[in-house]
TORMARGU-64208 format. One line per field, with one value per residue (C-alpha): residue number from 1; x, y, z. Coordinates in nm, 4 decimals, m for minus. Example, Ala and Ser with C-alpha at 12.3 -4.5 7.8 and 13.67 -1.06 7.14 Angstrom:
<atoms>
timar = [1 | 2]
xx = [1.2300 | 1.3670]
yy = [m0.4500 | m0.1060]
zz = [0.7800 | 0.7140]
</atoms>
This chain:
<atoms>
timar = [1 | 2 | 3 | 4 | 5 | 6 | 7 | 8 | 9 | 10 | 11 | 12 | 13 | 14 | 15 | 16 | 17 | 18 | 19 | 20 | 21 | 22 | 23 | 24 | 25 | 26 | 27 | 28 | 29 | 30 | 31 | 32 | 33 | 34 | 35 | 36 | 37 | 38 | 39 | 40 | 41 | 42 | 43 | 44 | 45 | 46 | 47 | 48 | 49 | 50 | 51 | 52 | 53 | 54 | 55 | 56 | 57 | 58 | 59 | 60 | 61 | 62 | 63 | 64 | 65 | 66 | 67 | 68 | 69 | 70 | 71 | 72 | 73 | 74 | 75 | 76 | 77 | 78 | 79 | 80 | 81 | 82 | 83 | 84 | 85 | 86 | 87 | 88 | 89 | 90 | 91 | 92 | 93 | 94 | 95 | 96 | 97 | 98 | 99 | 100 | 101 | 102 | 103 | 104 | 105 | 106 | 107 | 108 | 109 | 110 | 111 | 112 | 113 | 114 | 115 | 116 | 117 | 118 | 119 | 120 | 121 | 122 | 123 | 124 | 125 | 126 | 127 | 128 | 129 | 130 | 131 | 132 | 133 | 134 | 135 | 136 | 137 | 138 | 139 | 140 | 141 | 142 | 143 | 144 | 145 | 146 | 147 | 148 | 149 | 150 | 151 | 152 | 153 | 154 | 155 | 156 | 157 | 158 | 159 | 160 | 161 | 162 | 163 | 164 | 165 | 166 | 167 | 168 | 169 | 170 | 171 | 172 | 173 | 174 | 175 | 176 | 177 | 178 | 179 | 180 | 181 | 182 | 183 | 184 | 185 | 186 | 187 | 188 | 189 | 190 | 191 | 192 | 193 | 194 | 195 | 196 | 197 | 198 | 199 | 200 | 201 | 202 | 203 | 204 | 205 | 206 | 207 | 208 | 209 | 210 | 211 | 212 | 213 | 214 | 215 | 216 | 217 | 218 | 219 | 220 | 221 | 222 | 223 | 224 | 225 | 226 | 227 | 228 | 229 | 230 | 231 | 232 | 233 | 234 | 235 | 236 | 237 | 238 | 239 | 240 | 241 | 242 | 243 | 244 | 245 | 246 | 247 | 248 | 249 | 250 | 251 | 252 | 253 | 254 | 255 | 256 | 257 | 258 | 259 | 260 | 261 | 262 | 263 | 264 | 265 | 266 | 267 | 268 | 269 | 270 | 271 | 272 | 273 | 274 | 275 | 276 | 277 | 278 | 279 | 280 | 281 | 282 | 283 | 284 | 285 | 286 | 287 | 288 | 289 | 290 | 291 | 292 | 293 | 294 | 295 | 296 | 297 | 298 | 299 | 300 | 301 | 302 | 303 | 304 | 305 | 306 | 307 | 308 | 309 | 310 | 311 | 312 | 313 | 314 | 315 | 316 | 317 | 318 | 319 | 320 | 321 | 322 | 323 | 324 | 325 | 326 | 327 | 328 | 329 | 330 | 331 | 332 | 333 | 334 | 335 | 336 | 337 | 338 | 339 | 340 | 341 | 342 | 343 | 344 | 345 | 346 | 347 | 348 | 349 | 350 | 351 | 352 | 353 | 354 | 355 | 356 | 357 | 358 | 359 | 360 | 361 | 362 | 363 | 364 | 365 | 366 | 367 | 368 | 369 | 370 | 371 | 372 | 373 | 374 | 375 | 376 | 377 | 378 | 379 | 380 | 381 | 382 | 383 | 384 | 385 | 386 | 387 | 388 | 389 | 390 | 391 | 392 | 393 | 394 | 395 | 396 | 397 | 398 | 399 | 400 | 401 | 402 | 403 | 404 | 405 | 406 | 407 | 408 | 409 | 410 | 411 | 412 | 413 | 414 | 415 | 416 | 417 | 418 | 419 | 420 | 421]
xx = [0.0000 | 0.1046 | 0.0376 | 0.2070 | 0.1512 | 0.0560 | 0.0676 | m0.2322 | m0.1383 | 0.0397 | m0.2855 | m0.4762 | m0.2916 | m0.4178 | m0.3308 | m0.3173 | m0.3793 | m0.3369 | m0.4110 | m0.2814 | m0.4870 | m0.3779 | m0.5204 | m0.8278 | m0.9042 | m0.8342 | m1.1069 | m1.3451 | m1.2802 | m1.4033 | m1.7026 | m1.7869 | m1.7575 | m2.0275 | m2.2262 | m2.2188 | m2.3924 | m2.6812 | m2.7637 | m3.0364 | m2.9843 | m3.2093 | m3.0707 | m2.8635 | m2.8115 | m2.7253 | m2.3477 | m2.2942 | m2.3555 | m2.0421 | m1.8163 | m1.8691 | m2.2654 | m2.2471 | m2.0282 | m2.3383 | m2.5772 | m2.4297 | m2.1230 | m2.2500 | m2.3305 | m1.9962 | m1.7852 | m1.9964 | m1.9285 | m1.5456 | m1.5077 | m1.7123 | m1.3970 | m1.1268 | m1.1238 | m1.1433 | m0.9269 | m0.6393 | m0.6911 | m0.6375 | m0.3490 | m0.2082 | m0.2432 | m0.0894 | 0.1839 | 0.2790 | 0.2550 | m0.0671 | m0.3119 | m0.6251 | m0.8766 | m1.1512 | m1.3152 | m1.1665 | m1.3371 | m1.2921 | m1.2716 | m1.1195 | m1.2710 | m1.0792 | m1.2187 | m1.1610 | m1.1703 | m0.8107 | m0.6376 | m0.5340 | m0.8010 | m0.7044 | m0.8746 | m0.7705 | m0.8474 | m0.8210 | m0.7965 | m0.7195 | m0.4548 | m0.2791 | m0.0818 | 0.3205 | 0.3703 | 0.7101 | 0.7136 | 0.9293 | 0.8631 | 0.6054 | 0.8571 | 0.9113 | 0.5418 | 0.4428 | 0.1614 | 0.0377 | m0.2114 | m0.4691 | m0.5238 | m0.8546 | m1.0515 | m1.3484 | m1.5299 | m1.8221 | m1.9640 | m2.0148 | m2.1217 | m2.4073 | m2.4744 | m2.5352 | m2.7683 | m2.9407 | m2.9667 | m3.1224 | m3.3903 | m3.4758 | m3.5156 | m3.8334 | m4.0088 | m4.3627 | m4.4735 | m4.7973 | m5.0692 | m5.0407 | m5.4479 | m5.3921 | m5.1297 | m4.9041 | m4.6342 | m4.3129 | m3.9182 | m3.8586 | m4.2177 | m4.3173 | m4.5529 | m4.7307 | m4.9078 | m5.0078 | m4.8013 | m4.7511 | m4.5074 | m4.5082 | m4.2256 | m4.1982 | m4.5876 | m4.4910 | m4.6716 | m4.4990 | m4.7158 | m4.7090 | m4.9512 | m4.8849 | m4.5101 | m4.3337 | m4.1194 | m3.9084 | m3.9507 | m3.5917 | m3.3669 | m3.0948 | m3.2655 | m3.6491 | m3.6970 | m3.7091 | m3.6044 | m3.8921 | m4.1579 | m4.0263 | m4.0118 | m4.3892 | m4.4824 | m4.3829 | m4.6669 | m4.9310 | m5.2095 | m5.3723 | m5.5981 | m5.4023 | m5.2918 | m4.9654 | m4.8618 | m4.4436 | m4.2068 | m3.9055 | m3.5579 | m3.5506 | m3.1504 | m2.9489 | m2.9154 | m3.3316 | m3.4077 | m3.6014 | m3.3974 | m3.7024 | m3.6722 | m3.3871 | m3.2682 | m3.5854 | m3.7657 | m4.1073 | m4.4422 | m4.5705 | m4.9078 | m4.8794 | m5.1966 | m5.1402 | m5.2724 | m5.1656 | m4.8756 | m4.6383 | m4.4263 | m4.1862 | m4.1489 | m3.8517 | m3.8496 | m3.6683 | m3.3524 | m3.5465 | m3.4939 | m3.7902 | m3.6301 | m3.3007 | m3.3996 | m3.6299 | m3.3040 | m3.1677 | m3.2483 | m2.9811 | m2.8890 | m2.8042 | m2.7466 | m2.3677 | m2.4042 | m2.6013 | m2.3054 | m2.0759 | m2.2384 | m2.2275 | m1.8490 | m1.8098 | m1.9963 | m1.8190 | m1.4942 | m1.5491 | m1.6967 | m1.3741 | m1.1119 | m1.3449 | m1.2666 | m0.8883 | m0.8431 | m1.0539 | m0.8130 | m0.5405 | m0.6628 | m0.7061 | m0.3103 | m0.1554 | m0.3382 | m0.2052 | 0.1235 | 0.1530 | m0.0282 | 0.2408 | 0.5358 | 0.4371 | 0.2813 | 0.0997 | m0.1355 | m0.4578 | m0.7299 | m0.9914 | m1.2096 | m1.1850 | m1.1965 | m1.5384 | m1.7312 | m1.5454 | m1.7203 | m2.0199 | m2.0317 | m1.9761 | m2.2333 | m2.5286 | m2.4374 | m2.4071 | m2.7743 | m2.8796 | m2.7363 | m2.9176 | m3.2495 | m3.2500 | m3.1593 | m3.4680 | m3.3458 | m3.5982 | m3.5365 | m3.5596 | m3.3444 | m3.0707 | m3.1150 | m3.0405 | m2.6889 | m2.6409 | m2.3556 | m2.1402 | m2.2191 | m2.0951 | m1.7702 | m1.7114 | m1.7466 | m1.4818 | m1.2144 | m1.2673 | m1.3185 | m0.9515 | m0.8027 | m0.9456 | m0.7880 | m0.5207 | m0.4668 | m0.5698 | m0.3127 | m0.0337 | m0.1278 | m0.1789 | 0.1964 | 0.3441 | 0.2197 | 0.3434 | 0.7010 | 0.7094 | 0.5108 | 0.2254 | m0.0509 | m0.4011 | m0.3131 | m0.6380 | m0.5693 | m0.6298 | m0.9359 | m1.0994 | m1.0626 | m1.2140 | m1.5043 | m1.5193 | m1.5208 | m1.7766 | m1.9987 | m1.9604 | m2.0247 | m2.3451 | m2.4125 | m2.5059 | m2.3038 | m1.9275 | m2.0657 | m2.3301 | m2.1347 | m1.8908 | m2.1402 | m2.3099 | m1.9695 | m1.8785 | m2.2582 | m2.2276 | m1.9156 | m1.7046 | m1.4474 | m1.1864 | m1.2807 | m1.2772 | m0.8849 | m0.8125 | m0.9356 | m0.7637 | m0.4274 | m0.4669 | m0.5537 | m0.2648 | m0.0502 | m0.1902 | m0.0702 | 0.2265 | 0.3140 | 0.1490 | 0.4425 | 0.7362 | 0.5872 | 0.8001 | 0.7534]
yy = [0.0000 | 0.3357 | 0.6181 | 1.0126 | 1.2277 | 1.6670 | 1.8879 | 2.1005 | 2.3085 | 2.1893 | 2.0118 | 1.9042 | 1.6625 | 1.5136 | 1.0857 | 1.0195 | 0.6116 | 0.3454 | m0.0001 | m0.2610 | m0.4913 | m0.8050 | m0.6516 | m0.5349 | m0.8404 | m1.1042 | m0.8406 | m0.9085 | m1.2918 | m1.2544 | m1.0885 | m1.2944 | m1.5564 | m1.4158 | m1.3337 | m1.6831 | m1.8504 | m1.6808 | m1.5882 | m1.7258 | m1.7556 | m2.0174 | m2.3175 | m2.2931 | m2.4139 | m2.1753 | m2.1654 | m2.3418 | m2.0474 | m1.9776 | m1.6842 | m1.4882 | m1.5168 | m1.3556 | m1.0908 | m1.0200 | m0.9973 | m0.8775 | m0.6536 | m0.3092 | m0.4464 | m0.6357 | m0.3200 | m0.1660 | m0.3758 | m0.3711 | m0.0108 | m0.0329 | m0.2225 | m0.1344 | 0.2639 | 0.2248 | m0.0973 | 0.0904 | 0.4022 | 0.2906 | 0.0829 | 0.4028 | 0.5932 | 0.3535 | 0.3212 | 0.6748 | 0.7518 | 1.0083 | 1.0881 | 1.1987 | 1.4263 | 1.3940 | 1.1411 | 1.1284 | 1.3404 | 1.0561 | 1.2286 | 1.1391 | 0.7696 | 0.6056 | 0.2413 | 0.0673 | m0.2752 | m0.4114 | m0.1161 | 0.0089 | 0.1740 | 0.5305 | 0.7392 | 1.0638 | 1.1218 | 1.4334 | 1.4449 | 1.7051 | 1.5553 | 1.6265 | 1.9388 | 1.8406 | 2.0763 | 2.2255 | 2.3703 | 2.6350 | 2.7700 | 2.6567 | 2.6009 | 2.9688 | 3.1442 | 3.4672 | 3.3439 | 3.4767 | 3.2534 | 3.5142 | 3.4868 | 3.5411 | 3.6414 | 3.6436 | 3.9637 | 3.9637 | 4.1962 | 3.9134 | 3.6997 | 3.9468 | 3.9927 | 3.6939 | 3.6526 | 3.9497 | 3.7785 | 3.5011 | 3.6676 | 3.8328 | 3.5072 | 3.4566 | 3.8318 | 3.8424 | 4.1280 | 4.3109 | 4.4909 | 4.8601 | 5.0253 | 5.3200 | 5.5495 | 5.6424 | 5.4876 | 5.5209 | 5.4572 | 5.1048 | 5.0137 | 4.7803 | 4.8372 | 4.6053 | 4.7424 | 4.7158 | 4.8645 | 4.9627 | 5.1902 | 5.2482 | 5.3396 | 5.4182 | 5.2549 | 4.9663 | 4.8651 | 4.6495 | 4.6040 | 4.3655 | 4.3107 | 4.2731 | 4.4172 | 4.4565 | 4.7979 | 4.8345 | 5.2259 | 5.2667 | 5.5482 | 5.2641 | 4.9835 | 4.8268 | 4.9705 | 5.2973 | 5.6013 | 5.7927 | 5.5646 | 5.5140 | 5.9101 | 5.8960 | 5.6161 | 5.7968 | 5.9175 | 5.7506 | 5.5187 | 5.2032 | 5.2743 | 5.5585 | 5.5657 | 5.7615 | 5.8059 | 6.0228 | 5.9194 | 5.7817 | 5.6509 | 5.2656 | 5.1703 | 5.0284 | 4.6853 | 4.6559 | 4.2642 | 4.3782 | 4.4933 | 4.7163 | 4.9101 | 4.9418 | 5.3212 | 5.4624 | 5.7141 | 5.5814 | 5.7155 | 5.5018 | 5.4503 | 5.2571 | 5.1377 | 5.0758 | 4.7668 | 4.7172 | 4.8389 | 4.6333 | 4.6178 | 4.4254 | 4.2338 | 4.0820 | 3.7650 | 3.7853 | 3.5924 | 3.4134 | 3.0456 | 2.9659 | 3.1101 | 2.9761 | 2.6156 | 2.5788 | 2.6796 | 2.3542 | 2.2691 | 2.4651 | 2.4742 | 2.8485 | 3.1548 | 3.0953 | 2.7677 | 2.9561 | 3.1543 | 2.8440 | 2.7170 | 3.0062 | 3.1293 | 2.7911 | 2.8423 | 3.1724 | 2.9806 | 2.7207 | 2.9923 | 3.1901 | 2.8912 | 2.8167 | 3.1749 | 3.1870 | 2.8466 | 3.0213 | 3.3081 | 3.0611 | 2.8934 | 3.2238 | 3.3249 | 2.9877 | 2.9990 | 3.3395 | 3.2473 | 2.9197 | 3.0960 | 3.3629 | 3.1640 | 2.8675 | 2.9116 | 2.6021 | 2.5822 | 2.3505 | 2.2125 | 2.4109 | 2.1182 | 2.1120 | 2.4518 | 2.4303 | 2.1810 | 2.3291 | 2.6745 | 2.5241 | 2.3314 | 2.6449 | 2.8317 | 2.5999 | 2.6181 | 2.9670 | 3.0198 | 2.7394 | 2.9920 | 3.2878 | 3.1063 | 2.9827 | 3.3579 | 3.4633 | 3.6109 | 3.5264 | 3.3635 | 3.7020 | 3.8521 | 3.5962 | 3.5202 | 3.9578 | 3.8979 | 3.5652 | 3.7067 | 3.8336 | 3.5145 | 3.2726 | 3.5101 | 3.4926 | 3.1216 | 3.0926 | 3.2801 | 3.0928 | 2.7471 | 2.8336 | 2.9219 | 2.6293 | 2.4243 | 2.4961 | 2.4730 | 2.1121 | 2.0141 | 2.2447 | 2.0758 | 1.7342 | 1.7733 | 1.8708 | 1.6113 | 1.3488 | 1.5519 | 1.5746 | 1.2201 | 1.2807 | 1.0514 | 0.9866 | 0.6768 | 0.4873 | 0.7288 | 1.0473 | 0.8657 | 0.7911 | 1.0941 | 1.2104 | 1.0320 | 1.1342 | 1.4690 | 1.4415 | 1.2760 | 1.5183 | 1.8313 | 1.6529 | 1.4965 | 1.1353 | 0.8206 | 0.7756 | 0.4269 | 0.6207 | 0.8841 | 0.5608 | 0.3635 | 0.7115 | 0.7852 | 0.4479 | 0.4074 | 0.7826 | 0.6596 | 0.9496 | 0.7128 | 0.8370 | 1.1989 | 1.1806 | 1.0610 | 1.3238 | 1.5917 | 1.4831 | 1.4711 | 1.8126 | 1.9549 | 1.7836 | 1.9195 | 2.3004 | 2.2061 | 2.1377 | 2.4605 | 2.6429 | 2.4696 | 2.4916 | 2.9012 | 3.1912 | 3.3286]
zz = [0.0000 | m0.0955 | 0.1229 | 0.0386 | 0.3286 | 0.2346 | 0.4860 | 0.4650 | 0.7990 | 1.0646 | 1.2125 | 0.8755 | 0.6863 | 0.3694 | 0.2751 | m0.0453 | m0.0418 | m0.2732 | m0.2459 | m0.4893 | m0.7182 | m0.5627 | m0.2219 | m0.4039 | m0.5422 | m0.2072 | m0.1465 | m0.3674 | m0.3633 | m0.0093 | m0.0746 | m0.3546 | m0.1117 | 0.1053 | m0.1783 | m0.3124 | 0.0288 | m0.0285 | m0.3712 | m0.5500 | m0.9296 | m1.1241 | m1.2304 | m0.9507 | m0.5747 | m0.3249 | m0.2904 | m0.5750 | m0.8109 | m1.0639 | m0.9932 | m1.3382 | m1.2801 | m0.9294 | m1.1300 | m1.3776 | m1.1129 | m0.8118 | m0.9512 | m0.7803 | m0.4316 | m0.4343 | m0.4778 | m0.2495 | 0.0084 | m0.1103 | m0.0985 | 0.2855 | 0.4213 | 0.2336 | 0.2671 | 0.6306 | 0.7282 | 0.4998 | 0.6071 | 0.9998 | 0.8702 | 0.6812 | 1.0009 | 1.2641 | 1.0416 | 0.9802 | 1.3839 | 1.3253 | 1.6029 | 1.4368 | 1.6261 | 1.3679 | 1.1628 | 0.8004 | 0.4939 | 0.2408 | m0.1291 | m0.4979 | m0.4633 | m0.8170 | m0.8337 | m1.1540 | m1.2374 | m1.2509 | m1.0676 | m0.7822 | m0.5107 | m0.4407 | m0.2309 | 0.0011 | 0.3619 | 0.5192 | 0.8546 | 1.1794 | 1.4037 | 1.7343 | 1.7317 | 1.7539 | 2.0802 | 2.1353 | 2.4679 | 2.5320 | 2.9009 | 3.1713 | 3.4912 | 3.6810 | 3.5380 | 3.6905 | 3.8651 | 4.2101 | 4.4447 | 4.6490 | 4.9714 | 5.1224 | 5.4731 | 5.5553 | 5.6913 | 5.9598 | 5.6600 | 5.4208 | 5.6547 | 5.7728 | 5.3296 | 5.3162 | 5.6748 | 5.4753 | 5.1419 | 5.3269 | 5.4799 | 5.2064 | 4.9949 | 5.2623 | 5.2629 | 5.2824 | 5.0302 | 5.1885 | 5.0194 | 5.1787 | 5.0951 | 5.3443 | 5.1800 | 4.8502 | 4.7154 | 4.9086 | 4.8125 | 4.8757 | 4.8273 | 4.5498 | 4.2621 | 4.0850 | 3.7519 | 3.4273 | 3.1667 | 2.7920 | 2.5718 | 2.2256 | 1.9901 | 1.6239 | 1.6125 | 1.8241 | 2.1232 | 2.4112 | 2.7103 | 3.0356 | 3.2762 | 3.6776 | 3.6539 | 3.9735 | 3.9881 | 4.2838 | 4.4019 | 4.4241 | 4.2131 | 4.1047 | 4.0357 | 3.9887 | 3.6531 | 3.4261 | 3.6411 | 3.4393 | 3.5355 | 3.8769 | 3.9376 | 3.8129 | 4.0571 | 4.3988 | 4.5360 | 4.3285 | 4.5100 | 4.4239 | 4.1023 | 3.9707 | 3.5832 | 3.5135 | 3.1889 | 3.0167 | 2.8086 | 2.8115 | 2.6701 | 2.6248 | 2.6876 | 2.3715 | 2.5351 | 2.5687 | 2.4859 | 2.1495 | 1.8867 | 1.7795 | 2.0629 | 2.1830 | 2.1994 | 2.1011 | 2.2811 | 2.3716 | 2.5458 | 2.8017 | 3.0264 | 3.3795 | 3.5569 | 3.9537 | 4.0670 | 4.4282 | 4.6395 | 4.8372 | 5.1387 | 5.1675 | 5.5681 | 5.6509 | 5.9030 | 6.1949 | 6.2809 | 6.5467 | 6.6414 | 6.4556 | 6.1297 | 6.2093 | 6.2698 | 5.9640 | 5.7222 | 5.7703 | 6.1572 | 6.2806 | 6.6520 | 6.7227 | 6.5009 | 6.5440 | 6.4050 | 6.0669 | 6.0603 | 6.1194 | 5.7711 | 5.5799 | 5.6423 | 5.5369 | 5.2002 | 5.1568 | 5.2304 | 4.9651 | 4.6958 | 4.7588 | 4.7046 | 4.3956 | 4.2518 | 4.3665 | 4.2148 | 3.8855 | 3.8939 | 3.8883 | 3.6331 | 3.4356 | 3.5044 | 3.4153 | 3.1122 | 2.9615 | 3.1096 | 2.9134 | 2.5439 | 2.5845 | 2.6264 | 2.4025 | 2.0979 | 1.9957 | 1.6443 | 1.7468 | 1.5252 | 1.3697 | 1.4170 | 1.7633 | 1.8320 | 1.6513 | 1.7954 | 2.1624 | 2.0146 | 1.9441 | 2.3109 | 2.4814 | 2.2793 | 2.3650 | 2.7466 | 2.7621 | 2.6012 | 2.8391 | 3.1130 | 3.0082 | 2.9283 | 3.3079 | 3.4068 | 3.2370 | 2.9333 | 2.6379 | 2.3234 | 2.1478 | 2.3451 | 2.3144 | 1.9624 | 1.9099 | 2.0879 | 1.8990 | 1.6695 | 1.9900 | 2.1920 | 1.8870 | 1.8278 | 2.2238 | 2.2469 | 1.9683 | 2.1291 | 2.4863 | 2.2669 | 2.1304 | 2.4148 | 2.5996 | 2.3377 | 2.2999 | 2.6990 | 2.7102 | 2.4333 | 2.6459 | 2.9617 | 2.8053 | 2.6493 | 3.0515 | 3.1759 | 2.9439 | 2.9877 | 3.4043 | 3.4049 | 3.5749 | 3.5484 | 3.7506 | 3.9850 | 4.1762 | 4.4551 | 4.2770 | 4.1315 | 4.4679 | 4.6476 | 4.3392 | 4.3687 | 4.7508 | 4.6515 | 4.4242 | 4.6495 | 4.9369 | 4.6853 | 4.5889 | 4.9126 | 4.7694 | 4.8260 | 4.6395 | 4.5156 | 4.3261 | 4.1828 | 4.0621 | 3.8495 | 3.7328 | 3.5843 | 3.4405 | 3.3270 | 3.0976 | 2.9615 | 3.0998 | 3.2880 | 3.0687 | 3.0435 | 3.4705 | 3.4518 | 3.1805 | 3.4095 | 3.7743 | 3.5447 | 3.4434 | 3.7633 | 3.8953 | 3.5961 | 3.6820 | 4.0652 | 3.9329 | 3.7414 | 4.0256 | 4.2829 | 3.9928 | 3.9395 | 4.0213 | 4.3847]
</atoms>
């Protein structure tokens, strides 16, 4: 077998393969073979049926079925033999099939980037340290009582600051009409909504209609009206105020059955504690990754970095659909989301294919240890046994993908120990 080897790029290479007659037809002896147990020709038993008959009537499905194993049995064997590490499934092209000849067809495929690292010992990389302030802990006491207000219907006065409002609204723009009923607008200068309609709203009682104008923002969900200046009418329904529960044992114990309000505050500095290591270790991440792109340049598959793109795309719409956001809305930033996701798919990358390369260098590999404290940690951060969290992995298939990742995080430990101080 003949195989000449093009460098399209340094990650797309295109074979040029050629299989010999002789191979070709061992081939098609085989398949006539095959062909022969169960073809029915009268005048004939089955298997018994002469070779140049099952030529006349079963020519096309026989070099079908030729072509079906021989492009991809050579093309593995053209592959292993020239040390190539493909990353993508071959784009099979210029199929030349003639009787008597040679097969030739082309496969072009994406393989591993050759990595030459240059630097990644001595990085400028500096690990945060954290505290934690009373201040954060009281945020988030705060946070927490707000998720449980009780909103109250207030009949005996005007709209205050800090009061809600619940209404019906509309606003029109270049003959457009957007309208919502029951809105909530927080009565607050910074946030809650529109400053215009807000301004409007102070002082207002149940039942009252206000109506002005005002400029929509550039970023407004709908592309129609975003930036425009629009009139618009609100109709009061109700007005709220909001309660907040007291930090009594009642409250405390129905949070999770704690003991004491020291031991709520136990809990939360240690959610702040684990939320902070998450972002230093983020950061971290973040540093080691410019550090290695600047020092080693590396030139990754375009294949990759698409479907990566593509990956990070879906989640991120995922992400703002679940925030609220509606389809509209995303599908108006859709152009600056897709170019995002390519840059961070790139990046990402080529980081795996840096890291992958250090660890192969400085031998670092994910031993049964690493793998079980894994799973441990897995199981506490989901609070379920490590026995489940073992056949949930090994039933999704992502076994492999588990080692991949402890080796990396134990590479990134690594350059984080070896890093300049």
């Amino acid at each position: 077998m003949k195989v000449e080897i093009k460098d399209e790029n340094p990650c797309k290479k295109i074979l040029r393969i050629e299989v010999p007659n002789d191979v070709v037809e061992r081939e098609f002896d085989a398949v006539y073979k095959e062909i022969g147990k169960v073809a029915e020709i009268p005048g004939f038993r089955r298997g018994k049926v002469p070779r140049n008959l099952l030529e006349q009537y079963h020519s096309k499905a026989a070099k079908d079925e030729v072509l079906k194993k021989l492009i991809p049995t050579t093309y593995s064997e053209a592959v292993k033999k020239h040390d190539l590490y493909p990353v993508s499934y071959p784009e099979i092209s210029q199929v030349k099939f003639v009787d008597n000849q040679p097969l030739y067809f082309e496969a072009v495929i994406d393989v591993k980037p050759d990595v030459k690292l240059k630097k990644y010992k001595g990085l400028n990389i500096v690990k945060k340290k954290f505290e934690i302030k009373d201040e954060e802990v009281k945020k988030s006491l705060d946070l927490l009582r707000d998720r449980f207000a009780e909103y109250k219907t207030i009949d005996s006065r005007p709209v205050k600051k800090g009061d809600y409002v619940v209404a019906d609204y509309e606003f029109e723009a270049d003959g457009k009409t957007e309208k919502q009923e029951k809105a909530w607008f927080l009565i607050n200068e910074t946030e809650g909504g529109p400053k215009e309609i807000i301004e409007k709203l102070i002082g207002a009682k149940s039942g009252d209609k206000i109506e002005g104008t005002l400029s929509l923002p550039k970023e407004y969900p709908k592309a129609e009206f975003a930036g425009k200046k629009a009139v618009f009418k609100v109709s009061v329904k109700e007005i709220k105020e909001k309660s907040l529960p007291e930090l009594d044992e009642e409250f405390i114990k129905g949070l999770g059955n704690y003991e004491s309000l020291d031991k709520l505050k136990e809990a939360i500095r240690d959610d702040i504690k684990v939320r902070k290591e998450n972002e230093i270790e983020m950061d971290v991440d973040r540093q080691i990754a410019e550090e290695l792109l600047k020092h080693n340049p590396i030139d990754v598959p375009l294949s990759l970095i698409k479907k990566e793109a593509e990956q990070i795309f879906e989640n991120v719409k995922a992400r703002l659909k679940h925030q609220g956001l509606k389809e509209e809305a995303i599908a108006s930033k859709e152009g600056d989301l897709k170019k995002s996701a390519e840059a961070d798919a790139e990046k990402q990358v080529k980081i795996y294919f840096l890291l992958d390369k250090i660890a192969e260098v400085e031998n670092i590999n994910c031993g049964d240890d690493d793998l079980e404290s894994e799973y441990e940690r897995i199981a506490g951060q989901n609070k379920t046994d490590k026995e489940k969290i073992k056949s949930y992995i090994a039933e999704k298939g992502s076994l492999e993908r588990l080692k991949d990742e402890i080796r990396h995080k134990k590479t990134v430990d690594y350059i984080v120990n070896e890093a300049r101080r």
